[in-house]
C-alpha positions in Angstrom: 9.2 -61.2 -63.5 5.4 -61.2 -62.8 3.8 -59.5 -59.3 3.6 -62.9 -57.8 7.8 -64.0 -58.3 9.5 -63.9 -55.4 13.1 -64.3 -54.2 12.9 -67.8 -52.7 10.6 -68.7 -56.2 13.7 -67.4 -58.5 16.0 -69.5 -55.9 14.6 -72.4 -56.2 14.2 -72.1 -60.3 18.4 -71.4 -59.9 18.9 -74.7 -58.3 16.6 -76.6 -61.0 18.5 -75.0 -63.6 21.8 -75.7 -61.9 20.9 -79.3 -61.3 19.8 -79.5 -65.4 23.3 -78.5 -66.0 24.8 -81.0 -63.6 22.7 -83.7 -65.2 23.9 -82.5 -68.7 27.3 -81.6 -68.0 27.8 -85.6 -66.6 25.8 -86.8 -69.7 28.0 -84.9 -73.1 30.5 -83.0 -70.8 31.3 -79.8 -70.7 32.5 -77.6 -72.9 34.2 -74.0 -74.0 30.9 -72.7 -74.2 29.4 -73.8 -71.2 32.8 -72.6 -69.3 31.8 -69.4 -70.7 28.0 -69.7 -69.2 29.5 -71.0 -66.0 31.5 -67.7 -65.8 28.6 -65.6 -65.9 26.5 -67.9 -63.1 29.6 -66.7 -60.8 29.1 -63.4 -61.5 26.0 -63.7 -60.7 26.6 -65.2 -57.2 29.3 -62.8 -56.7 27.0 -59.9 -57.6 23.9 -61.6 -55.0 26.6 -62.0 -52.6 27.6 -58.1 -52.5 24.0 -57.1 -52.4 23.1 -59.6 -49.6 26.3 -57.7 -48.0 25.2 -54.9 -48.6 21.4 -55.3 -46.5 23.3 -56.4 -43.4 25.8 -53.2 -43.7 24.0 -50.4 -44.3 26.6 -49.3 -46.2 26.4 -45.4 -47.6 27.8 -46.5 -50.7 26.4 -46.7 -55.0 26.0 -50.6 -55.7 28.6 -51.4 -58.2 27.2 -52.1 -61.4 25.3 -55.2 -62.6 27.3 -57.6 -64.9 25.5 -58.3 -67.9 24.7 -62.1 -68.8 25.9 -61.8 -71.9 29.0 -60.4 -71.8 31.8 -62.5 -73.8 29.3 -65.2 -75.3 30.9 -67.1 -77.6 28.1 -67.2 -79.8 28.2 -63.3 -81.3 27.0 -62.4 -77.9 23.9 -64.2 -78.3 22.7 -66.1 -75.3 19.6 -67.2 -77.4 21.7 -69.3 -79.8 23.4 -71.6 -76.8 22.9 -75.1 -77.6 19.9 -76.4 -76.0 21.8 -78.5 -73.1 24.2 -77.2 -70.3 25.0 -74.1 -71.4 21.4 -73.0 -71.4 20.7 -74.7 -68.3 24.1 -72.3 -66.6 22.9 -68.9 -68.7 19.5 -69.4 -67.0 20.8 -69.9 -64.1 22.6 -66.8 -63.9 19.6 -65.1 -65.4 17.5 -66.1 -62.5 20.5 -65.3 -59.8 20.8 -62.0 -61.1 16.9 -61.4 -61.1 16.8 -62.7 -57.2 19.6 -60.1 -56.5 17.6 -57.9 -58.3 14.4 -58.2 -56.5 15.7 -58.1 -53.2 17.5 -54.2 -54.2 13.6 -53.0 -55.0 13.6 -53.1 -51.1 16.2 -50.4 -50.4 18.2 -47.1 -52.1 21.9 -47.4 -52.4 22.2 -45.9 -49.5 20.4 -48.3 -47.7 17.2 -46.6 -46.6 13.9 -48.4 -47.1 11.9 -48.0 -49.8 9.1 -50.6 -48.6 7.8 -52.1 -45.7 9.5 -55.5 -45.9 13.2 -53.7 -46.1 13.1 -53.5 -42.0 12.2 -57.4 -42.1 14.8 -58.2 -44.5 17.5 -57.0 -42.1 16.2 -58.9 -39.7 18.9 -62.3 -38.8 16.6 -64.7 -39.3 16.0 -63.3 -42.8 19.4 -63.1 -43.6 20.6 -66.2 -42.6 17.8 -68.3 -44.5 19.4 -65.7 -47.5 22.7 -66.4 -47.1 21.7 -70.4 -46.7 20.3 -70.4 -50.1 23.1 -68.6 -51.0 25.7 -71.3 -50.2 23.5 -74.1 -51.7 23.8 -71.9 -54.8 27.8 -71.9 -54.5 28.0 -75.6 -54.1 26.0 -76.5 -56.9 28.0 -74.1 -59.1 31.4 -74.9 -57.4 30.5 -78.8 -58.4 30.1 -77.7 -62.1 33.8 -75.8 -62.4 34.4 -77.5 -66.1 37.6 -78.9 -65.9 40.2 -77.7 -68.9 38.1 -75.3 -69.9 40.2 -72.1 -68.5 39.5 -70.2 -65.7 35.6 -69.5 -64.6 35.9 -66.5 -62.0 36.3 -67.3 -58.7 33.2 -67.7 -56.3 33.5 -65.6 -52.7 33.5 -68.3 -49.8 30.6 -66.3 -48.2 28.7 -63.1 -48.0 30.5 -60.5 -45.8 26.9 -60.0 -44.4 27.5 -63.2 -42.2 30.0 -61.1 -40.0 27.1 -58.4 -39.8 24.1 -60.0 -38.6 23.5 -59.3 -35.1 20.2 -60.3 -33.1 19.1 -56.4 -33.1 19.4 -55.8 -36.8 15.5 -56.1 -37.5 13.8 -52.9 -36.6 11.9 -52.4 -33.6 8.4 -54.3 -33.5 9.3 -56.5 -36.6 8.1 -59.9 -37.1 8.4 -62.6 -39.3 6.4 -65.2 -41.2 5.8 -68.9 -39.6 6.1 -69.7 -43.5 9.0 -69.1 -45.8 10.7 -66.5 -44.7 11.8 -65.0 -48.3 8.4 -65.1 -50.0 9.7 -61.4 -50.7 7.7 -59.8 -53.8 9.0 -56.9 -56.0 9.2 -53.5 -54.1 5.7 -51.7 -55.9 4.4 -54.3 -58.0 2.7 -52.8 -61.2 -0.8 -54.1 -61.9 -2.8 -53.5 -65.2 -6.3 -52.2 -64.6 -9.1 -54.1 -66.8 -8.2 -57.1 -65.7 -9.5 -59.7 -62.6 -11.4 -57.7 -60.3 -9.8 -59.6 -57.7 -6.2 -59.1 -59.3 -6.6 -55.2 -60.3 -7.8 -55.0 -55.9 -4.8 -56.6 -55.7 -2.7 -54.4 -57.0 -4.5 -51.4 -55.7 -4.7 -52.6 -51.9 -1.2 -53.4 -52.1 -0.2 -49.8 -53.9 -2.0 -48.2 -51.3 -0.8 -50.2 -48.3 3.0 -49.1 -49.8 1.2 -45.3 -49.5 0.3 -45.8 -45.7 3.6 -47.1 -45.4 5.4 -44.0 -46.5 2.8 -41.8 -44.8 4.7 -43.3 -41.6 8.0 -42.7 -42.6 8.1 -39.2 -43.6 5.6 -38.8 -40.0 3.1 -37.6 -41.9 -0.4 -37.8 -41.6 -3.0 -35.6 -43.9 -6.5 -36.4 -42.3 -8.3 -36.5 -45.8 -6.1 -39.5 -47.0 -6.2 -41.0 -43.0 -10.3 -41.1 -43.9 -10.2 -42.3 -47.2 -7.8 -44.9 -46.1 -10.6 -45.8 -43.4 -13.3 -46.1 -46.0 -11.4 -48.3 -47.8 -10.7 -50.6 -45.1 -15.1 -50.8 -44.3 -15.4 -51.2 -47.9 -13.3 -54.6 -48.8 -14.3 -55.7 -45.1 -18.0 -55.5 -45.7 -17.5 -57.3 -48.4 -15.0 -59.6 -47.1 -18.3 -60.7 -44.9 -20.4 -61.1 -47.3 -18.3 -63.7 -49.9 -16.2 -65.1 -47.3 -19.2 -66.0 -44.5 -18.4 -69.0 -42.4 -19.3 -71.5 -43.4 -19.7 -71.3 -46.9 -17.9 -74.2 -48.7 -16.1 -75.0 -45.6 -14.3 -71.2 -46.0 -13.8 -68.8 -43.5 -12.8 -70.6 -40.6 -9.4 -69.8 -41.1 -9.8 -66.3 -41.1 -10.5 -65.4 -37.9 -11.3 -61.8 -37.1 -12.8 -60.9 -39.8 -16.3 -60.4 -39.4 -15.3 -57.7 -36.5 -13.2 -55.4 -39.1 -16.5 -54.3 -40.3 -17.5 -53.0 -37.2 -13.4 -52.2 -35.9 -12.8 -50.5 -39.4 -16.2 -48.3 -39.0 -15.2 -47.3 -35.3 -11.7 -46.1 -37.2 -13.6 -43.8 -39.6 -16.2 -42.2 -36.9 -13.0 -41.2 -34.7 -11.2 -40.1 -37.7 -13.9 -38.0 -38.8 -13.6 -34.5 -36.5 -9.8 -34.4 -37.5 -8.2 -32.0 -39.3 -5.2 -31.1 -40.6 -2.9 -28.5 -42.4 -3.6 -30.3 -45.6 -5.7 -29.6 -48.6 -9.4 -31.4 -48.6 -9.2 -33.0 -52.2 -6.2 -36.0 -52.3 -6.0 -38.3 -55.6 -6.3 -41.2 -53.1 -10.4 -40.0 -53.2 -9.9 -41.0 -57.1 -8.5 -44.5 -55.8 -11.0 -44.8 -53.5 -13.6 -45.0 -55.9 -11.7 -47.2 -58.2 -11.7 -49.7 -55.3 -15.3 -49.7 -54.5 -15.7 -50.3 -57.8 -13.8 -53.5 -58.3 -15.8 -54.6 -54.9 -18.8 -53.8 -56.2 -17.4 -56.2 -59.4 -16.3 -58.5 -56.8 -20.0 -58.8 -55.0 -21.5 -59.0 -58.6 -19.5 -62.4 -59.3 -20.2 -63.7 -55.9 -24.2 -63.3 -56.4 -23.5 -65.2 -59.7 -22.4 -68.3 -57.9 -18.2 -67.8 -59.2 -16.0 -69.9 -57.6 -14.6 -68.8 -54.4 -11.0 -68.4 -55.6 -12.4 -65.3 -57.5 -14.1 -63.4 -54.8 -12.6 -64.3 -51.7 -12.2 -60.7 -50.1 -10.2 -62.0 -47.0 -6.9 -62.5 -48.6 -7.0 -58.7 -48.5 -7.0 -59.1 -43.7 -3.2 -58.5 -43.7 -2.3 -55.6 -45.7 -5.3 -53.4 -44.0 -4.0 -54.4 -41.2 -0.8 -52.7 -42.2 -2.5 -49.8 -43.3 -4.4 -49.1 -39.9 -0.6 -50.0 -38.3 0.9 -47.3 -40.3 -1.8 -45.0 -39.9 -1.9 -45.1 -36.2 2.0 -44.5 -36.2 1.3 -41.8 -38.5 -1.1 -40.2 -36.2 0.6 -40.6 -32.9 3.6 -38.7 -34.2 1.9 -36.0 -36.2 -0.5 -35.6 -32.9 2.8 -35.1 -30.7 4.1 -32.4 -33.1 0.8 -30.6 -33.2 -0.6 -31.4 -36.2 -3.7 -32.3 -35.9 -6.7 -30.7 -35.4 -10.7 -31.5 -34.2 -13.8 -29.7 -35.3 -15.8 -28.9 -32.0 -18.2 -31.8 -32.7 -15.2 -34.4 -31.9 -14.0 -32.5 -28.9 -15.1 -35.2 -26.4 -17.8 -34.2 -23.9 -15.5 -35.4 -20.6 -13.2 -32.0 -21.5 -15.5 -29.6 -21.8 -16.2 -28.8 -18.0 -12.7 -28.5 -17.1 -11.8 -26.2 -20.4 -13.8 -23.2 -21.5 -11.9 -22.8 -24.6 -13.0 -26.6 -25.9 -16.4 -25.7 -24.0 -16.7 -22.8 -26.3 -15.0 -24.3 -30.0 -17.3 -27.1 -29.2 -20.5 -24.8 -29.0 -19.2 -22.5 -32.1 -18.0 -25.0 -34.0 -14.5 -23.8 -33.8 -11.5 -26.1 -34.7 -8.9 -26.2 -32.2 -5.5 -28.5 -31.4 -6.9 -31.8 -30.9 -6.7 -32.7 -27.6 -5.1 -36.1 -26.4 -8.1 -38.0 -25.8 -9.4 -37.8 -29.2 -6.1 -39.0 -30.7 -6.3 -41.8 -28.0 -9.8 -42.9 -29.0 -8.6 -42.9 -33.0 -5.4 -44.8 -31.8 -7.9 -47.6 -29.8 -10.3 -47.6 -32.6 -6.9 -48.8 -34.9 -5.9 -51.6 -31.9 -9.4 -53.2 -32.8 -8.2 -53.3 -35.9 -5.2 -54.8 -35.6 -5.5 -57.3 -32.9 -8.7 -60.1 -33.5 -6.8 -60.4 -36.9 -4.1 -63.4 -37.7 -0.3 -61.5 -37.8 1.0 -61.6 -41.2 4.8 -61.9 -41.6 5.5 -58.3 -42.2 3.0 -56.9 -39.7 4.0 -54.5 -37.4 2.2 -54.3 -34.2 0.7 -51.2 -33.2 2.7 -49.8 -30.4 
């Protein structure tokens, strides 16, 4: 499974593996062996079934166990010595099933709470129900292929319990969903392998970091060291997002509207950002990151003065998960500001307050640091809106509220 599968790809490989079988199975019938492949492409339904169940439930309970493809081969357990034919086609199917049930748990613990950004959207009806569609396309193709005197295959549930648990309100508040293919769902935390693409290791990065700001708003946290760096980063790939992706250049960059204001919306984040404080330390390994970043752009810029193709350099494809970040971030804020957790240095204490409070008068004459007062947090909180809104709405973006 590579960083760019995703459950609808592994889906659609199923059904091309399953309609190999079918192709083979009406050509040299089928046999003991493939019953036994068939077997495990039900178990593999059965097991994408419970887990599809299991996203509409919520249910507080351990995910039983994952059956093992090779279980009871007839072949010394060896799915690598099935005859090139049916059987293969079935084992790979249920290979690919299993993975597709696989991906889709990276999304969420047992227990049901999230453990990415996309588990929220997977709840969601819409979401479901294209699952659960794919699903039964899946069960009929399999269902089609029960070989006939063969013994018995398992039996196939009719339909994912989850049907009787979608209801309009399951998607969290704010969600919203792609105009594309609504289960182009990656792997929960892709790995990526520095050294390689610049493009690719930014990739990785942006999207590790995105994850980060993403569980900054969760646990309602925000540390203002990692709420600046996360800023910089943002005027870093959009800077250079204008300089390789300028309109006009080989007809690109007219669909990516927007993006030669994040520059400017991204700095506006950083300057408001910068009086805050919190009860955090100073030093944050995301300032490591940060450097690793500008340092693939820098790469990035390098190529793009040599005349690469656009493919490599284009910095917009990078527009959706900032905006993400600066979504996260501002929810992060507004609930760590409401608890009284952040702070401003008297040089961000904004002028307007100082004649009707002597005690910001004063911090912001001594340089004090004091509670930060609601206007700052509502200027940071604009400055992330401008982010957010001249950019296109990805299918996992959540608006800032």
């Amino acid at each position: 499974m590579t960083d760019s599968t995703t459950f609808s790809s592994l889906m659609d490989r199923a059904a091309l593996a399953l309609d190999r079988a079918a192709a083979d199975g009406h050509t040299v019938g089928i046999d003991a062996e493939a019953a036994w492949a068939h077997q495990q492409v039900v178990g593999a339904l059965n097991h994408l079934s419970q887990t599809l169940t299991r996203t509409a439930q919520g249910q507080d309970a351990e995910p039983q166990a994952r059956p093992n493809p090779s279980a009871g081969s007839p072949r010394d357990h060896s799915p690598a010595l099935l005859a090139e034919g049916t059987s293969r086609d079935l084992h790979r199917a249920a290979q690919l099933i299993h993975a597709a049930a696989d991906l889709w748990s990276t999304h969420q613990t047992p227990t049901g709470a999230p453990r990415s950004p996309e588990a929220a959207r997977m709840r969601h009806p819409a979401v479901l129900g294209a699952a659960m569609r794919r699903w039964r396309g899946l069960a009929a193709r399999a269902s089609a292929l029960t070989p006939a005197g063969a013994g018995p295959t398992g039996h196939i549930d009719c339909e994912p319990a989850a049907s009787a648990h979608v209801r309009p309100d399951s998607g969290s508040r704010g969600s919203r969903l792609t105009h594309g293919d609504p289960l182009a769902i990656p792997v929960a935390r892709p790995r990526f392998r520095p050294g390689g693409a610049p493009l690719d290791e930014l990739s990785g990065r942006i999207a590790a970091l995105r994850q980060y700001a993403w569980q900054l708003c969760e646990r309602q946290i925000a540390p203002a060291v990692v709420l600046r760096n996360l800023a910089e980063l943002g005027v870093l790939v959009s800077t250079g997002s204008r300089m390789t992706c300028a309109l006009g250049r080989d007809g690109h960059g007219e669909g990516c509207p927007g993006h030669d204001m994040a520059p400017e919306a991204w700095n506006a984040v950083r300057r408001a950002l910068s009086p805050i404080r919190s009860a955090h330390p100073t030093t944050h390994v995301i300032q490591v990151e940060l450097v690793q970043v500008a340092r693939r752009v820098e790469e990035v810029l390098a190529l793009h003065r040599r005349g690469a193709q656009h493919d490599e350099v284009c910095l917009c494809r990078f527009a959706a998960p900032l905006t993400d970040v600066a979504t996260f971030s501002a929810r992060a804020v507004r609930v760590s500001h409401s608890r009284g957790d952040l702070y401003v240095t008297g040089r961000g204490i904004p002028g307007s307050l100082t004649s009707k409070h002597p005690d910001l008068l004063r911090a912001k004459l001594e340089g004090g640091v004091v509670p930060a007062p609601t206007e700052a947090i509502r200027q940071a909180l604009r400055a992330y809106r401008d982010v957010v809104s001249p950019l296109p709405a990805p299918g996992n973006r959540m608006r800032v509220a």
